[in-house]
C-alpha positions as CSV (number, residue, x, y, z in Angstrom):
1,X,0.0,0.0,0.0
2,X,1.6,3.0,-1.2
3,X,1.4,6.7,1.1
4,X,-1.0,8.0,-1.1
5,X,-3.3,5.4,-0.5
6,X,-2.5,5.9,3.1
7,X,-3.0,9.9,3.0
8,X,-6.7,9.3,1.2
9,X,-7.6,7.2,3.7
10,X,-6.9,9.4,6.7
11,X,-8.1,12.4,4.9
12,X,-11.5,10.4,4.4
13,X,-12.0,10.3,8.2
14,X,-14.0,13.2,9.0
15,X,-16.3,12.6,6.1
16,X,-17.1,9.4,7.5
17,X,-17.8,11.0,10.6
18,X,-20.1,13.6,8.8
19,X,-22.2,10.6,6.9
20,X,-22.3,8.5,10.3
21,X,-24.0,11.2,11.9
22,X,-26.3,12.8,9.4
23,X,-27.0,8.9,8.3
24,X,-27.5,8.4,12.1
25,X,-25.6,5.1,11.3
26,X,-22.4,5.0,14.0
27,X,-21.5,1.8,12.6
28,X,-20.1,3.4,9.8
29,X,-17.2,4.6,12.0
30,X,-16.8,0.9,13.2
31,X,-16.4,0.0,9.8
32,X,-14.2,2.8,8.7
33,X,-11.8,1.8,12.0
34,X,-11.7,-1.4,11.1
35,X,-11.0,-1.1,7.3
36,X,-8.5,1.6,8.7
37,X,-6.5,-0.9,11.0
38,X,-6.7,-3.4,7.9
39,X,-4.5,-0.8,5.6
40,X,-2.2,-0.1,7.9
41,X,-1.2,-3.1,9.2
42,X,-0.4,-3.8,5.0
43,X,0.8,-0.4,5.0
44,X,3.3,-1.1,7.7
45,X,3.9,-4.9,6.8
46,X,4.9,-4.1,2.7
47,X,6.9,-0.3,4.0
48,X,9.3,-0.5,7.1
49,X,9.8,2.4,8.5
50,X,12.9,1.9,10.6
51,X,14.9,-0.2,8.3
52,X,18.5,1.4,7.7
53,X,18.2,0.6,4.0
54,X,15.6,3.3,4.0
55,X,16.3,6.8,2.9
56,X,16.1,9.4,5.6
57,X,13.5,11.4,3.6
58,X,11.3,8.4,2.8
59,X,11.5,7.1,7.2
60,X,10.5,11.0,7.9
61,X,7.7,10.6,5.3
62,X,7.2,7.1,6.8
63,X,7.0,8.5,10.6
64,X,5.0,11.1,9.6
65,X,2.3,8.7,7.9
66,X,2.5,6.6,11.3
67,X,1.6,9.3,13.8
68,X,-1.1,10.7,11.7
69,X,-2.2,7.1,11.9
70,X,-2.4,7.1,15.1
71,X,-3.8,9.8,15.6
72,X,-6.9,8.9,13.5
73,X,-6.9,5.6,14.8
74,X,-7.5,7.1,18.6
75,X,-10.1,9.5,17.8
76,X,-11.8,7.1,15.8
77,X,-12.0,4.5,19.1
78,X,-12.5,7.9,20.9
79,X,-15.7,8.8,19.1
80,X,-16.5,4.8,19.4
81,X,-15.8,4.9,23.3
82,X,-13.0,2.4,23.1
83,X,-9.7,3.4,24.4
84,X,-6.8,3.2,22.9
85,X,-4.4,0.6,24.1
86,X,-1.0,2.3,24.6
87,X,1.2,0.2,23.1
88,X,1.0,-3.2,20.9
């Protein structure tokens, strides 16, 4: 799974958010988490991030990509009351 792929996904949060709650269907976020944790787990199993054959510019990149991940992943369990485990 490539970082655009990634980036599209993340940006596609809050208008899953918007639909769940105009469609007064929250399972739409359940779904959206769950297809979320899907991608990046490929995301993170076909693009290491911390290997040293990686470029500096592309593990930045990487990083980046990661924390936003993260960060979508805990406010979607948030908005789901789930809370987020703090380490895996």
């Amino acid at each position: 799974m490539c970082i655009r792929d990634r980036l599209e996904t993340i940006a596609r949060f809050p208008a899953v958010i918007d639909e769940a709650a105009a469609d007064l269907e929250p399972h739409q976020i359940a779904t959206y988490t769950r297809e979320f944790a899907d991608r990046f787990n490929a995301f993170y199993r076909e693009c290491p991030v911390l290997a040293d054959d990686v470029d500096p510019a592309v593990r930045e990149t990487r990083l980046a990509l990661v924390a936003a991940s993260k960060h979508t992943m805990a406010n979607a369990l948030s908005i789901l009351g789930v809370a987020a485990p703090r380490s895996m």
